[in-house]
C-alpha positions as CSV (number, residue, x, y, z in Angstrom):
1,X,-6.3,20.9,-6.8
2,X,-3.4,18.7,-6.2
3,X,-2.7,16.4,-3.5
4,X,0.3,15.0,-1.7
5,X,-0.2,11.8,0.7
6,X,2.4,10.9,2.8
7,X,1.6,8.0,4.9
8,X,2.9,4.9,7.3
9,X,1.1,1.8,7.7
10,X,1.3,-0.8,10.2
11,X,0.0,-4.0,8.7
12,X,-1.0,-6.7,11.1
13,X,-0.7,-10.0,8.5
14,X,-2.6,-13.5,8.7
15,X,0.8,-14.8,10.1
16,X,0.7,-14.3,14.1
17,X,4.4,-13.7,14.0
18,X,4.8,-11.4,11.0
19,X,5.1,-7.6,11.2
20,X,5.2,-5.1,7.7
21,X,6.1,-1.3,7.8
22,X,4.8,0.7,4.9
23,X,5.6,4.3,3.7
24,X,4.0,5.4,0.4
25,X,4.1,8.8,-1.5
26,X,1.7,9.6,-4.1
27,X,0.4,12.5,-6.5
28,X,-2.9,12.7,-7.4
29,X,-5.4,15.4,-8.8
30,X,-9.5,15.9,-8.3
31,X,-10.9,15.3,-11.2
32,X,-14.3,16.4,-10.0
33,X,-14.5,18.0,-6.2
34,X,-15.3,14.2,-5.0
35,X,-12.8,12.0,-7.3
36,X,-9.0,12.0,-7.4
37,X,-6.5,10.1,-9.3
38,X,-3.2,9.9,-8.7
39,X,-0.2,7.6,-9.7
40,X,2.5,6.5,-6.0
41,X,5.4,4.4,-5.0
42,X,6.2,3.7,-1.6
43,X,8.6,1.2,0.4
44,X,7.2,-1.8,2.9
45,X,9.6,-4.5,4.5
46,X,8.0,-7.5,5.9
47,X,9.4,-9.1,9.5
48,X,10.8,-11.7,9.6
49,X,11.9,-12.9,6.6
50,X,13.4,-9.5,5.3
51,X,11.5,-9.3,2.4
52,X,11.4,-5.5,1.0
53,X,8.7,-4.8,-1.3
54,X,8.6,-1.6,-3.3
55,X,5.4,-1.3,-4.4
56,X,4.0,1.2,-7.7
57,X,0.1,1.6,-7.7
58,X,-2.5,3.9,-9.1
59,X,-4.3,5.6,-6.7
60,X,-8.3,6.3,-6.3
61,X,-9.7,8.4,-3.6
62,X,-13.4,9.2,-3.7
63,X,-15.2,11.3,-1.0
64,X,-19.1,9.8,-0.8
65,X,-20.6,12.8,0.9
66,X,-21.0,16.4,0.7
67,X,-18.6,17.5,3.6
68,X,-15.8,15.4,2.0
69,X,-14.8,14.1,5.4
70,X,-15.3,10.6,4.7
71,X,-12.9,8.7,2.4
72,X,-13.1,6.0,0.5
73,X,-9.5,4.7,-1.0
74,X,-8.2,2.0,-3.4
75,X,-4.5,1.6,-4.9
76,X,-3.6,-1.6,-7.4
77,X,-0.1,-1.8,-8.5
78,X,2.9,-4.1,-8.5
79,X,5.0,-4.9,-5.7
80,X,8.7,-5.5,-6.7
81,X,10.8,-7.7,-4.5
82,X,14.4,-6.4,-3.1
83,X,17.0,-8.3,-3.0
84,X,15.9,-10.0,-6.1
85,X,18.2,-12.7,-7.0
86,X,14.9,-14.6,-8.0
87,X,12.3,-12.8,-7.0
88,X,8.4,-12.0,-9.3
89,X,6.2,-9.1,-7.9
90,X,2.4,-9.3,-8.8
91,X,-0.3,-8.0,-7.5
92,X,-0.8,-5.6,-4.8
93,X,-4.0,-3.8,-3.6
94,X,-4.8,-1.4,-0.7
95,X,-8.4,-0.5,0.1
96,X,-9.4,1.4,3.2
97,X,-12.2,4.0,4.6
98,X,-10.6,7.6,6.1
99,X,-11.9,10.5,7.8
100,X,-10.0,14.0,7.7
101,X,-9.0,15.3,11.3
102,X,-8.0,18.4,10.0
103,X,-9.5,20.0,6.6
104,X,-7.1,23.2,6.5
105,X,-4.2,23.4,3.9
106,X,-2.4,20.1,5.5
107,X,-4.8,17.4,6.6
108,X,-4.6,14.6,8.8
109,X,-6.4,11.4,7.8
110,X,-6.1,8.2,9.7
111,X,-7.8,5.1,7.8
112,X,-8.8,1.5,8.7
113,X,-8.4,-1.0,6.2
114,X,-7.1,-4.5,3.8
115,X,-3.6,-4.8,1.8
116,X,-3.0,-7.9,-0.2
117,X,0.6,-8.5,-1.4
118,X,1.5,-11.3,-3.9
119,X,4.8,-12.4,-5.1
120,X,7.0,-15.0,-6.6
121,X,10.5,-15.9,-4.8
122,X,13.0,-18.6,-6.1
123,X,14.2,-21.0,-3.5
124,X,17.5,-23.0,-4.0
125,X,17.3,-26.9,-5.1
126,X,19.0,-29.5,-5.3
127,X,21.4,-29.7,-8.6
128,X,21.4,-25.8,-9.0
129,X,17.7,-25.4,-9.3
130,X,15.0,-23.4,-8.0
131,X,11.9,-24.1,-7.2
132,X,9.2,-21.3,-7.2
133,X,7.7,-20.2,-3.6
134,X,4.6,-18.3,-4.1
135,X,3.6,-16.1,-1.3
136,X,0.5,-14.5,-0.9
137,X,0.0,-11.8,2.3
138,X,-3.4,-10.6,3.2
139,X,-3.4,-8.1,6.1
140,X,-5.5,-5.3,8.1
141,X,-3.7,-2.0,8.2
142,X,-3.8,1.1,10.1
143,X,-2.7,4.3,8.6
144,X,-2.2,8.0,9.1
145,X,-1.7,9.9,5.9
146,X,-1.1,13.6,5.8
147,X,-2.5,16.0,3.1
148,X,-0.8,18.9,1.3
């Protein structure tokens, strides 16, 4: 069985006056009837600051119990940086804990849970050099994601 997630997150960062929109898409198979893998990419933009990050993960979805209502999720990936005239994505990682509304052939699964973002962006000097500001965003999330 195959799965298709598409979801929306609204992150609430460490940073009282930031804002970050995420939509991701993934792929991912069952492996057994209570593991999947899957491989997604996705598009976030952080506010302010209009920093987009496109992020590319792996995807792990594991249901602990026998009615397979109860989710367990975890993505690691990269998160690239747009515009990137010096801009380093590193490490990105999404883990949250879902419940399926619906369990038909499209289901609804809204999810509580932690993304950390980490990248590299190069800030003009003086003499034409850059210095290197590392940024590092750790934030609860709520999200919806819808099944196929």
């Amino acid at each position: 069985m195959r799965n298709l997630v598409l979801g929306l997150h609204c992150l609430y960062p460490d940073h009282k006056d930031m804002r970050m929109g995420m939509l991701k898409v993934l792929v991912g198979y069952y492996v057994t009837p209570a593991l999947s893998l899957g491989v997604g990419a996705g598009s976030s933009s952080y506010n302010p600051g209009a920093k987009n990050v496109l992020p590319v993960f792996l995807d792990v979805r594991y249901h602990p119990f026998k009615n397979k209502r109860f989710l367990l999720n975890g993505d690691i990936g990269c998160a690239f940086l747009t515009p990137a005239a010096y801009s380093k994505g590193e490490l990105l990682m999404d883990f949250s804990v879902g419940y399926k509304v619906l369990d038909k052939k499209v289901s609804i699964i809204p999810a509580i849970g932690y993304n950390y973002c980490g990248y590299d962006v190069g800030v003009p000097a003086y003499n034409n050099m850059q210095l290197v500001d590392s940024q590092n965003r750790h934030s609860l999330f709520v999200k919806v994601g819808v099944v196929f």
